[in-house]
VOPAGU-2260 file (C-alpha; in pm, 1 decimal, decimal comma):
REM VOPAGU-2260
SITE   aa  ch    i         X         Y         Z
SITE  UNK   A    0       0,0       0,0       0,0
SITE  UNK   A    1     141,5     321,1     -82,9
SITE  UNK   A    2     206,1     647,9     166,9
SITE  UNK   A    3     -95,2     787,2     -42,0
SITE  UNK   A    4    -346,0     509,8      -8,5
SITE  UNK   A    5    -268,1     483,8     373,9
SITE  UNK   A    6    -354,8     821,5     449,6
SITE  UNK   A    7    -634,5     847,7     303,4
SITE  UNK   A    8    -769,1     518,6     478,0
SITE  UNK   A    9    -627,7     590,3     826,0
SITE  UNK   A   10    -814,0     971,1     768,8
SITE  UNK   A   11   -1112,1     827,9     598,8
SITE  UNK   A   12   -1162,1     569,7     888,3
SITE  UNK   A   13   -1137,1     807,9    1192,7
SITE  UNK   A   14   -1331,5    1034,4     992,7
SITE  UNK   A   15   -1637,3     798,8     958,4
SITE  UNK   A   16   -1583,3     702,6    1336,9
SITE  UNK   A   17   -1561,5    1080,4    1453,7
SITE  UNK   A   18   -1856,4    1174,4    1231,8
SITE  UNK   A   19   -2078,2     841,2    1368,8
SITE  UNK   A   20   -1995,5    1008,4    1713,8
SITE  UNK   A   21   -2065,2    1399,4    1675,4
SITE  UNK   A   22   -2382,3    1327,0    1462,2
SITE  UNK   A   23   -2511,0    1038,4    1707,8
SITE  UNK   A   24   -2449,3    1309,5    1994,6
SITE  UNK   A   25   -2589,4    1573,1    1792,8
SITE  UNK   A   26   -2947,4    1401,9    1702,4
SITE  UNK   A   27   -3000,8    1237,2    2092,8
SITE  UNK   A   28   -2934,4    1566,5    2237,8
SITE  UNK   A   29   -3210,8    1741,5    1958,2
SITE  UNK   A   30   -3429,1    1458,2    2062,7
SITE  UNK   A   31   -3401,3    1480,4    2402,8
SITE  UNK   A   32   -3467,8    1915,9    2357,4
SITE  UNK   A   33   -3811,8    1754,5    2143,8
SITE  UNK   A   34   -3918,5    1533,2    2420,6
SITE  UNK   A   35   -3883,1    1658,9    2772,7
SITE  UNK   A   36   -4121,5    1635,1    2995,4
SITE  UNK   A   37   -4247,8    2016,1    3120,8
SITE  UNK   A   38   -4166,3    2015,8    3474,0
SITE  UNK   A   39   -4404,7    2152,7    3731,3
SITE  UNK   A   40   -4457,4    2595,2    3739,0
SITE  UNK   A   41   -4351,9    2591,9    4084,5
SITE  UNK   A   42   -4060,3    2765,8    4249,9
SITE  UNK   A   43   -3876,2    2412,9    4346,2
SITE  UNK   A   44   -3847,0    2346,0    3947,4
SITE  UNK   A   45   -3810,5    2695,7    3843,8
SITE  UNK   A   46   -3454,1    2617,7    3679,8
SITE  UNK   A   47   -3581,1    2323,2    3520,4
SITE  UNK   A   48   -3654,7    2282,6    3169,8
SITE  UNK   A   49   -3784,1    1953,0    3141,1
SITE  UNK   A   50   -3715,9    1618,9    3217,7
SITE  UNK   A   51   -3756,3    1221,9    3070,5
SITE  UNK   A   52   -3734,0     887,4    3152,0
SITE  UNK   A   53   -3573,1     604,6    2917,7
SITE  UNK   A   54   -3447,1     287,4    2903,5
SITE  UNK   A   55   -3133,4      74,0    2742,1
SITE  UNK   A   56   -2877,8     -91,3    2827,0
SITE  UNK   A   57   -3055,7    -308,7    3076,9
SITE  UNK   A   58   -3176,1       5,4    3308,3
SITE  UNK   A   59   -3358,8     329,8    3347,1
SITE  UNK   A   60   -3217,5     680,6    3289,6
SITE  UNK   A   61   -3363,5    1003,8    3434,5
SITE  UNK   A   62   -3208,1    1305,6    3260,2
SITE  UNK   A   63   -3287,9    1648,2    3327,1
SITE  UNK   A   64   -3247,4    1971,3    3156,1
SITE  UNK   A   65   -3153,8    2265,1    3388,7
SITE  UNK   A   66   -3017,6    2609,5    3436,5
SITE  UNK   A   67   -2805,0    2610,3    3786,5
SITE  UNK   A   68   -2752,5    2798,2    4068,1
SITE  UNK   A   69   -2510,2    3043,0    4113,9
SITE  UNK   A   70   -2194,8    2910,5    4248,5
SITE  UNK   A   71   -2390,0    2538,4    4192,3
SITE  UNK   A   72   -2115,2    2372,2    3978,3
SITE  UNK   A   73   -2069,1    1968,7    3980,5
SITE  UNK   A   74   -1715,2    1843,7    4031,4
SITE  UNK   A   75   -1780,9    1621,3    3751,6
SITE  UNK   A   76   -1877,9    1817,7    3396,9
SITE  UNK   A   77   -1918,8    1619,6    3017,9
SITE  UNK   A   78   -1830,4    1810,4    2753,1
SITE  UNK   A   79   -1928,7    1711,9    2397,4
SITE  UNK   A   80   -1711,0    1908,9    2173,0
SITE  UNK   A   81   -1385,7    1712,8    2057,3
SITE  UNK   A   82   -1652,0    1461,5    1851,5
SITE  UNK   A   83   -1675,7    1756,1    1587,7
SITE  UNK   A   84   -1348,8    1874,6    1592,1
SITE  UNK   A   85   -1193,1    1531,6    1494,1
SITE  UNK   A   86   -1530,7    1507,4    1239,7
SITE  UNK   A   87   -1373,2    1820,8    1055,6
SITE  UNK   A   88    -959,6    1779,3    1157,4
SITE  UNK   A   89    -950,4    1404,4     936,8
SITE  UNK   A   90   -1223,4    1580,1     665,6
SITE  UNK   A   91    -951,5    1855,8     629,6
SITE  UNK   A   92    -674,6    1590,7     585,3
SITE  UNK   A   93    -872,0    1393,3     337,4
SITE  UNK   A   94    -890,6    1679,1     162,7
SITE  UNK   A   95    -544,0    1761,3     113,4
SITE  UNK   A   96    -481,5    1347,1     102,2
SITE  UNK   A   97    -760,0    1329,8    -188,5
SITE  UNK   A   98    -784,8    1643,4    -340,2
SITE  UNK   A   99    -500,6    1894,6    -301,5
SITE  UNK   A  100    -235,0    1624,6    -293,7
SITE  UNK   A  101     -75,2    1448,7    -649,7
SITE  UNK   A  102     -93,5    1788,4    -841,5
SITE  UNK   A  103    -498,2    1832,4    -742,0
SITE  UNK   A  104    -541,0    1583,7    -963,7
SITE  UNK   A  105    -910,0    1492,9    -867,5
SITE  UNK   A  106    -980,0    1908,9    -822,8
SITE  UNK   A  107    -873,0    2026,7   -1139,5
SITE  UNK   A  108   -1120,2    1940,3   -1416,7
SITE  UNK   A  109    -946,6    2066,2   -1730,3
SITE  UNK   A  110   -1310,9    2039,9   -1896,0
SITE  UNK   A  111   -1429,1    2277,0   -1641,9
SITE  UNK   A  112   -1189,0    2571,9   -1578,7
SITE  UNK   A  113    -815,4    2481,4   -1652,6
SITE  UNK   A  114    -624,9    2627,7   -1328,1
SITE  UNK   A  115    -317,9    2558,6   -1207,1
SITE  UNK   A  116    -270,5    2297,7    -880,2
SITE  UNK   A  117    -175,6    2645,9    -640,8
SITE  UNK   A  118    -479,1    2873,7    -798,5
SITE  UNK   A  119    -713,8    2527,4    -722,3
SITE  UNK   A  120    -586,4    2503,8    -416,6
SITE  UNK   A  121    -620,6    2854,1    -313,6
SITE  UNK   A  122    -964,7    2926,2    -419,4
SITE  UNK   A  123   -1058,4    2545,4    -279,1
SITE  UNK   A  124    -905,4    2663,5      80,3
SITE  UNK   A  125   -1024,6    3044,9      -9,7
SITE  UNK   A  126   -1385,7    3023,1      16,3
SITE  UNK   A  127   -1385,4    2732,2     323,1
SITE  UNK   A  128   -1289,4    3100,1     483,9
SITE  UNK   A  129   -1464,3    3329,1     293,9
SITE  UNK   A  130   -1822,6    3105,8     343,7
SITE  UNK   A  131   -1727,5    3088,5     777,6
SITE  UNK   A  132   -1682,4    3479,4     820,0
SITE  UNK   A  133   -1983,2    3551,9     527,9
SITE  UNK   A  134   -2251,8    3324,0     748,6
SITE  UNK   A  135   -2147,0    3423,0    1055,7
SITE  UNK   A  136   -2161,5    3811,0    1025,3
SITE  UNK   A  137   -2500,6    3775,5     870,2
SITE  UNK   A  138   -2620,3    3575,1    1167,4
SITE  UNK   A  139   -2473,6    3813,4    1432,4
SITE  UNK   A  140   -2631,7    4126,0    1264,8
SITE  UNK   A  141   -2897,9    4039,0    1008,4
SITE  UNK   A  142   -3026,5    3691,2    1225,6
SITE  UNK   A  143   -3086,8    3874,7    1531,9
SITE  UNK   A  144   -3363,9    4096,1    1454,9
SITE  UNK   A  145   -3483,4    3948,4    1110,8
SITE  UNK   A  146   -3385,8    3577,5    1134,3
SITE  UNK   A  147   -3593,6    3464,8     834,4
SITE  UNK   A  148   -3449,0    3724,4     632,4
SITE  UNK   A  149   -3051,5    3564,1     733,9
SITE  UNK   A  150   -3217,1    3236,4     649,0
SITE  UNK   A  151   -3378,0    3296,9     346,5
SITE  UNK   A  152   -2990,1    3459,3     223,2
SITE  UNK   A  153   -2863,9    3136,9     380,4
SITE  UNK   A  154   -2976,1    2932,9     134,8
SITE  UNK   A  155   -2952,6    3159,0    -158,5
SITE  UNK   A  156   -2573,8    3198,4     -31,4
SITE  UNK   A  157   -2554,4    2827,4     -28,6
SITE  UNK   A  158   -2698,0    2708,5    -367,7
SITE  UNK   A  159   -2508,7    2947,5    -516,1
SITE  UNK   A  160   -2196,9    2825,1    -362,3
SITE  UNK   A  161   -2253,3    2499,7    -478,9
SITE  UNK   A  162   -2353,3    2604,8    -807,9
SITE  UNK   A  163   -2071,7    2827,8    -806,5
SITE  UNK   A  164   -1811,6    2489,6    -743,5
SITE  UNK   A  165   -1962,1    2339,6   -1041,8
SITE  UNK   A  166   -1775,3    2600,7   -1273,2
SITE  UNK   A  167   -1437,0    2581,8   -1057,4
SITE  UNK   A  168   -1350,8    2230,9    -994,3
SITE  UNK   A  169   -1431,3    1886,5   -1127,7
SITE  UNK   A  170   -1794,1    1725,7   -1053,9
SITE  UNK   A  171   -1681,4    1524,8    -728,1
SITE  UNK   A  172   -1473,3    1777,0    -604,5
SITE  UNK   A  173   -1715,2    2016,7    -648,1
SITE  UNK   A  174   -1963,7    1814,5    -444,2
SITE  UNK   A  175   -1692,3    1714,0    -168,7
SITE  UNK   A  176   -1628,1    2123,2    -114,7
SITE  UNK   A  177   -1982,2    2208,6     -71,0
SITE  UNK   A  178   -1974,8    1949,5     213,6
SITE  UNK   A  179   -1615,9    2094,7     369,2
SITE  UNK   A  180   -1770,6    2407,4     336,0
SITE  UNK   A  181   -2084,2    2271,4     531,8
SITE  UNK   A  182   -1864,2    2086,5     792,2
SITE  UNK   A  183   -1656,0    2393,6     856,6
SITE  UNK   A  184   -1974,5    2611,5     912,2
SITE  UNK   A  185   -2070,2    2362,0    1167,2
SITE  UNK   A  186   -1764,7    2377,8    1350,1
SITE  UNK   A  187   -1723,7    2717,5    1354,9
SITE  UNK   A  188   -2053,1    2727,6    1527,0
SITE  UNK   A  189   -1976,2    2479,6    1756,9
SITE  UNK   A  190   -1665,7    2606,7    1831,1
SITE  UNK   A  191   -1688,6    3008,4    1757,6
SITE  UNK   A  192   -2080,3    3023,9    1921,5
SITE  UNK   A  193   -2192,4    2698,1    2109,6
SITE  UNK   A  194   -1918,6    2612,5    2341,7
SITE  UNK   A  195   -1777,7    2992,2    2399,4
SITE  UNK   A  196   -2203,2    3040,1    2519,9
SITE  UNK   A  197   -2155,6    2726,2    2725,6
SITE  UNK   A  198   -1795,3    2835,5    2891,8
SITE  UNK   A  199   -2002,8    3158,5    2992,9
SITE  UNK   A  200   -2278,0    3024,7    3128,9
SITE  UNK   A  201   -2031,1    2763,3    3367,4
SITE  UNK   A  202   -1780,6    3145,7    3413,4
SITE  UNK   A  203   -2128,4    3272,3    3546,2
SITE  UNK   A  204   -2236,3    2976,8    3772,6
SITE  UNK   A  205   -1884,6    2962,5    3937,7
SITE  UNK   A  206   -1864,5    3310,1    4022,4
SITE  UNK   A  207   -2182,6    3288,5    4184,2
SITE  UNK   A  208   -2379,0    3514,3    3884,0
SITE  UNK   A  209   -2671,7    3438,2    3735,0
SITE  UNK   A  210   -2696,0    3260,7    3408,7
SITE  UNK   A  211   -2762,8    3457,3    3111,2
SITE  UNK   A  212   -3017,8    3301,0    2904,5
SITE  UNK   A  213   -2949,7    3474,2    2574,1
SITE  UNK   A  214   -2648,0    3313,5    2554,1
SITE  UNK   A  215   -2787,5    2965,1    2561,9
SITE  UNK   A  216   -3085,7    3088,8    2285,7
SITE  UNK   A  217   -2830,5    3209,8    2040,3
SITE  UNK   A  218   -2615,8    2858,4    2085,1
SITE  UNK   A  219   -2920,3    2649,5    2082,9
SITE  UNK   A  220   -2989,2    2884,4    1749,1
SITE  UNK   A  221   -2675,5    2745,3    1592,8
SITE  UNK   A  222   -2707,0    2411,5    1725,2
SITE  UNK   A  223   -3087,2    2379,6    1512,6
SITE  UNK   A  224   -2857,3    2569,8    1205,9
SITE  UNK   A  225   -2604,2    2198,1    1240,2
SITE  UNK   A  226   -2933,5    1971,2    1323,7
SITE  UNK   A  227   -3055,9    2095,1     942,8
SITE  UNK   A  228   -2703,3    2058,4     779,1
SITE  UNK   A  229   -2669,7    1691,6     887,4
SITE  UNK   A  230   -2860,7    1484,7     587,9
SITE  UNK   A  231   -2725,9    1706,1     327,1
SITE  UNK   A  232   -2407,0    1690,8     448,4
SITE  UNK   A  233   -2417,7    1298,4     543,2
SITE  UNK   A  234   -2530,6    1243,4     158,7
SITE  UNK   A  235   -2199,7    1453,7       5,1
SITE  UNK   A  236   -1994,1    1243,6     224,9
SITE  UNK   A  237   -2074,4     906,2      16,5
SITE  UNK   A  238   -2164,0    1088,7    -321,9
SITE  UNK   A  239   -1821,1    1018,9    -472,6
SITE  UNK   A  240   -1904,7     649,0    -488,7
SITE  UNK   A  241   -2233,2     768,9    -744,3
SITE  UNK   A  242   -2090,7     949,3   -1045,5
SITE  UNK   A  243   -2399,3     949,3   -1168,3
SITE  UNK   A  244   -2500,8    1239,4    -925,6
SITE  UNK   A  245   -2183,6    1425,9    -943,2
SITE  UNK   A  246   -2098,9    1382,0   -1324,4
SITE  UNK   A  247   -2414,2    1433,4   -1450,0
SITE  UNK   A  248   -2406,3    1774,3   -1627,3
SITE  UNK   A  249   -2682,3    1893,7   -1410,9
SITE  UNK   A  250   -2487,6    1790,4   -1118,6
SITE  UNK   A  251   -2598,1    2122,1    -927,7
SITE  UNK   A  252   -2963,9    2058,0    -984,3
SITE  UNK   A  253   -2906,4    1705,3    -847,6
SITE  UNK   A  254   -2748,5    1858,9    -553,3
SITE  UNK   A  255   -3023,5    2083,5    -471,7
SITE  UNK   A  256   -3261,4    1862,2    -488,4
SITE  UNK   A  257   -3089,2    1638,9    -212,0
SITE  UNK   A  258   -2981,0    1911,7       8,0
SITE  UNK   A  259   -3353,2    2063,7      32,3
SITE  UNK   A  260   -3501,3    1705,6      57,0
SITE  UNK   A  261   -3252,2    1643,6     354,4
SITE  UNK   A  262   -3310,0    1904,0     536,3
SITE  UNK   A  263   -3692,3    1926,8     439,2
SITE  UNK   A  264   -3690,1    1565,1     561,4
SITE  UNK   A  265   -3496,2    1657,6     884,9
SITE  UNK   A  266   -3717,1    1964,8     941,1
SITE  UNK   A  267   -4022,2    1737,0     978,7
SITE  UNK   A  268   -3858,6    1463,6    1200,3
SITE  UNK   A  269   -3790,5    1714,5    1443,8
SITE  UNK   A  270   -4165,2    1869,7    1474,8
SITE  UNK   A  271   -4319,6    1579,5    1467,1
SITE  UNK   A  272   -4195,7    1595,4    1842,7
SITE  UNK   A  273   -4422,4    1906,8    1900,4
SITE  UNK   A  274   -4749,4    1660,5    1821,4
SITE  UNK   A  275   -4789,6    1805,5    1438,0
SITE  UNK   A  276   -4837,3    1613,9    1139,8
SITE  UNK   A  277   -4453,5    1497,5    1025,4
SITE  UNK   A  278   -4503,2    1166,7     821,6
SITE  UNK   A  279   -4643,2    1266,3     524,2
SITE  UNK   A  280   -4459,8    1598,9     476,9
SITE  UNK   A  281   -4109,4    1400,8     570,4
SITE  UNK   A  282   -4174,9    1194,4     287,5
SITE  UNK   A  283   -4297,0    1412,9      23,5
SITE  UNK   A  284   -3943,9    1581,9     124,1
SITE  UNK   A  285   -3743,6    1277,0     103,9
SITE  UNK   A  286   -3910,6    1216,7    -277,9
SITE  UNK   A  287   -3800,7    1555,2    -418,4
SITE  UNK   A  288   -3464,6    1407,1    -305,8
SITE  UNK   A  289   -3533,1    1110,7    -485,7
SITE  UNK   A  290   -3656,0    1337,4    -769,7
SITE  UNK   A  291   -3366,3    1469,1    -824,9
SITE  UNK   A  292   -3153,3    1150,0    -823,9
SITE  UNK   A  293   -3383,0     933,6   -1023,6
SITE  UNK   A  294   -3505,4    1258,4   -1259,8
SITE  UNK   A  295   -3264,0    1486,5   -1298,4
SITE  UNK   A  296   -3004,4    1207,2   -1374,6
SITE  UNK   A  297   -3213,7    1073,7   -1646,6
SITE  UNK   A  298   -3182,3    1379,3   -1855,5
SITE  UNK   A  299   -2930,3    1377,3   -2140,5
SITE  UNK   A  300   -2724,8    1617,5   -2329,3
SITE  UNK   A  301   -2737,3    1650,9   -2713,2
SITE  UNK   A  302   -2545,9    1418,9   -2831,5
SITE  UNK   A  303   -2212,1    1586,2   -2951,3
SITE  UNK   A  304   -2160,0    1377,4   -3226,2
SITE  UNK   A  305   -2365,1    1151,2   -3415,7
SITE  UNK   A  306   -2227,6     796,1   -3530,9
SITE  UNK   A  307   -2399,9     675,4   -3877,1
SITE  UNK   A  308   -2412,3     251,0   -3953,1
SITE  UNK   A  309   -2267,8      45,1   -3687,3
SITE  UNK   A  310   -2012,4      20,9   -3474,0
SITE  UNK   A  311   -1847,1    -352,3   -3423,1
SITE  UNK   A  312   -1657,3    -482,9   -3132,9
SITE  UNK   A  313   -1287,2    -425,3   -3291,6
SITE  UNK   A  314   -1349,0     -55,0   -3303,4
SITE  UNK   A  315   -1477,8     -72,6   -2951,6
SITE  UNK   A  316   -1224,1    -273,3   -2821,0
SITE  UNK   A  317    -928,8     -54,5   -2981,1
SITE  UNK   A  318   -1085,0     248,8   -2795,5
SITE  UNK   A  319   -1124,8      63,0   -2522,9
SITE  UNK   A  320    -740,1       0,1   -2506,2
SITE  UNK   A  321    -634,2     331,5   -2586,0
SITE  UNK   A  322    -836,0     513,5   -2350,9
SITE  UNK   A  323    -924,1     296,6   -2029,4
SITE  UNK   A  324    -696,4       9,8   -2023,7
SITE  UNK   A  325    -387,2     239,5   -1889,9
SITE  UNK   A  326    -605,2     249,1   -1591,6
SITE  UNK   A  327    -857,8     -82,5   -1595,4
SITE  UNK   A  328    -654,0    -353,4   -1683,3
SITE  UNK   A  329    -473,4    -674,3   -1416,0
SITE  UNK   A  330     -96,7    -456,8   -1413,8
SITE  UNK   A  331    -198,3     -47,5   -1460,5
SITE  UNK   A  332      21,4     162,7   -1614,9
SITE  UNK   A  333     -75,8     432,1   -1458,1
SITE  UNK   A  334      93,1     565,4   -1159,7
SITE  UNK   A  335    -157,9     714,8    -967,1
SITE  UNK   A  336    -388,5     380,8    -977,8
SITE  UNK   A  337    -179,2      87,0    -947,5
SITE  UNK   A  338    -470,0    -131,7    -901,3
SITE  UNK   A  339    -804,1    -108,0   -1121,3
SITE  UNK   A  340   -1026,8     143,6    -954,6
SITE  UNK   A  341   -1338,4     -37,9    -894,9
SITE  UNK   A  342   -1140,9    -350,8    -988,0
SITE  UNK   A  343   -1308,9    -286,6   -1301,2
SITE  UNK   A  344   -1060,7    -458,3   -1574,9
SITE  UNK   A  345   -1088,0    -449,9   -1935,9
SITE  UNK   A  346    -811,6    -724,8   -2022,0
SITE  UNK   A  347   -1048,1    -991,6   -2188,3
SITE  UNK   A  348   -1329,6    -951,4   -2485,3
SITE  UNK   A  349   -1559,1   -1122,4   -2240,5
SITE  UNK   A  350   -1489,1    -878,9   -1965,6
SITE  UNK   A  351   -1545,7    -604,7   -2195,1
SITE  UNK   A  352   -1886,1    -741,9   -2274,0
SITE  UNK   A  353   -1978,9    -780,7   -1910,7
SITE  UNK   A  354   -1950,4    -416,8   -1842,6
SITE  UNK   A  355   -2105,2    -290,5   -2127,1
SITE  UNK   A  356   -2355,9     -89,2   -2027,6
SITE  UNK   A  357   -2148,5      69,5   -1777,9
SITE  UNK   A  358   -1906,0     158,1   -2013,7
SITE  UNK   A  359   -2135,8     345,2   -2163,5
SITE  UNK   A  360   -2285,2     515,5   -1856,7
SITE  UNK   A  361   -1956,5     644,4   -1744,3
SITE  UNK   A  362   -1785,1     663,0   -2069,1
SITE  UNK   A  363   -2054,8     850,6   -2318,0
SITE  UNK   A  364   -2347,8     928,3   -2091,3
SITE  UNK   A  365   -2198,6    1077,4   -1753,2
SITE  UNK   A  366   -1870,7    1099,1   -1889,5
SITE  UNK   A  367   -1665,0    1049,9   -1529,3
SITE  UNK   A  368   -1459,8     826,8   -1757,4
SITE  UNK   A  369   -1158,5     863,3   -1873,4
SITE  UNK   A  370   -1060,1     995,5   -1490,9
SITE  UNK   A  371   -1086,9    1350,3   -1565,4
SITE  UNK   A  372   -1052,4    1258,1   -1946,2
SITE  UNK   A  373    -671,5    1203,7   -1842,5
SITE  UNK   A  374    -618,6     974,0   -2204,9
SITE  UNK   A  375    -778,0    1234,2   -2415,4
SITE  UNK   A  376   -1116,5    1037,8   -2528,2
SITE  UNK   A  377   -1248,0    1231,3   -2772,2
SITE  UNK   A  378   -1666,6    1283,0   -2837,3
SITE  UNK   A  379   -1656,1    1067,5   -3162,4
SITE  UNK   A  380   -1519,6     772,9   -2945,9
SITE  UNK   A  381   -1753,9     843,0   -2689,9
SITE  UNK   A  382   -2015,9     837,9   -2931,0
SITE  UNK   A  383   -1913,2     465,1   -3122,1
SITE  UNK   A  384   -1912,4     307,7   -2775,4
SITE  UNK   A  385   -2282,8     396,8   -2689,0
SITE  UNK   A  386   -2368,8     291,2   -3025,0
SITE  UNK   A  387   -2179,8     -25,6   -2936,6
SITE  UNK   A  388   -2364,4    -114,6   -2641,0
SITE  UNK   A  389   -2736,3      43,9   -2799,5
SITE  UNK   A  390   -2620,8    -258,6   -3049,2
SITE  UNK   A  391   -2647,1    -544,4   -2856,5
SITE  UNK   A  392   -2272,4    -496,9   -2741,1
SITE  UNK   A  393   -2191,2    -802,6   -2994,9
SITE  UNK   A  394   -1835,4    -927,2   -3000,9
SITE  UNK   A  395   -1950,6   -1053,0   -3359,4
């Protein structure tokens, strides 16, 4: 296994286990905010803000919510807060791992803007930044007297982000930065807003003071902002494995559609806990996700070029070996895959034949393949291997 390959496994792993851990924490505590018991108006529970019963593990737990007393401080405090920062420490190394690394090689779509490896890199790292400072200001002026103002910007700031990524970088990596930039809003408002409201609030109970409760209302604000970035963000994570999604060339529409079905979806699981209707809506959400996977996809370009009479396996084949078996084949000769992505190998007719019709979805339909079009397949050749496979993908 090369340096490469290990990094990005090590940083992928701890990434999924880190991520498992900060969402899992993120969703019980929502729940538990969604279905707390009121406690009784009377002055003994006047700092309380609920309280519920459950069981697991083989027992009962009682968990309250509650304000304290000045100068009442446990000995023994949980923090939940290094959960997230791992989440988005191994995200940022798999993106320099994945994307920056190997001249930005799975960044830079030539197709799409031809950059340099430094200008990707720099406008990739750039607007992680830019978005942070951008969403926070507006929520620290705009969001405090006109939050559904800030929110309705939030979004339009946020499609066009993503839309705007489309035009920069290559289809995946355009994707995989609108989910860094996601992640890194999160932490910054777990680490900029939540836990700075939460080191106040224990300042003020140790020096005897009492608790403000605008600062817990403004980090409970950003806490609901991360509850409705979760599904979009969860589905970026694993998008690179659908090129479908990401190469299609309305891979931006695709993405919408997802990100407002996620968080439409997310949206109704959480008031379904204040006794409204939720099932319904949740899954008329969750379809315009679908939509735009099973819709949106299904649209096709113009075909560049048209092929007249028929195309036989020999002409396939000999494109076939030009353009895919440097990559897909037993030995590659390509450096930067030295074994078949996919294990996907193109080293026998009858191999060929067995992946026809995904030749021809990620060769002339999608057109993910050649790996950022590294062997220089051209549209005509794109073109003869569709009309291969729409023939019967013969070998005769």
């Amino acid at each position: 296994m090369q340096a490469n390959e290990l990094l990005d496994v090590v940083f992928r792993w701890a990434h999924l286990i880190a991520g498992i851990m900060w969402i899992g924490n993120s969703m019980l505590f929502n729940w538990l905010d969604r279905n707390l018991i009121a406690p009784p108006s009377d002055e003994a529970h006047r700092l309380s803000q609920g309280k519920i019963y459950m069981v697991h593990s083989g027992a009962f737990y009682e968990v309250e919510k509650k304000l304290l007393e000045p100068g009442q401080l446990p000995d023994q405090l949980h923090w939940f807060k290094w959960q997230n920062f791992l989440t988005w420490l191994t995200g940022i190394c798999l993106l320099v791992v994945v994307y920056y690394m190997n001249g930005a090689a799975f960044l830079i779509d030539p197709s799409v803007r031809a950059m340099s490896q430094g200008e990707a890199i720099g406008l990739s790292a750039g607007t992680l930044v830019a978005a942070w400072v951008l969403y926070d200001l507006m929520w620290t002026t705009i969001g405090r007297k006109a939050p559904a103002v800030a929110t309705a910007l939030s979004f339009a700031l946020l499609f066009g982000a993503a839309y705007g990524f489309t035009l920069l970088f290559s289809g995946r990596a355009a994707y995989i930065q609108t989910g860094v930039m996601i992640g890194t809003i999160m932490t910054g408002n777990v680490w900029m807003r939540i836990l700075p409201s939460q080191k106040e609030l224990i300042r003020a109970t140790k020096s005897g003071q009492e608790q403000d409760p605008t600062l817990s209302l403004r980090a409970k604000q950003r806490s609901i902002h991360n509850n409705y970035l979760t599904f979009p963000l969860l589905f970026i994570m694993i998008s690179n494995h659908f090129p479908s999604t990401y190469g299609h060339f309305l891979n931006w529409l695709v993405l919408f559609a997802v990100m407002v079905g996620g968080a439409g979806v997310r949206h109704f699981m959480n008031v379904r806990y204040a006794g409204k209707a939720w099932l319904f809506p949740a899954l008329a959400m969750a379809a315009i996700g679908v939509a735009g996977m099973m819709g949106v996809t299904r649209m096709r370009e113009a075909p560049a070029v048209v092929i007249e009479g028929d195309v036989d396996f020999a002409r396939a084949s000999d494109i076939i070996q030009k353009r895919c078996v440097s990559c897909h084949s037993a030995q590659p000769s390509d450096p930067q895959f030295p074994v078949a992505p996919g294990n996907v190998v193109f080293d026998t007719p009858e191999r060929i034949v067995a992946m026809a019709a995904r030749i021809k979805d990620r060769a002339a339909v999608n057109k993910t393949m050649p790996f950022l079009n590294r062997t220089e397949m051209t549209e005509e050749e794109r073109a003869a291997l569709a009309k291969w496979v729409d023939g019967g993908a013969r070998l005769k």
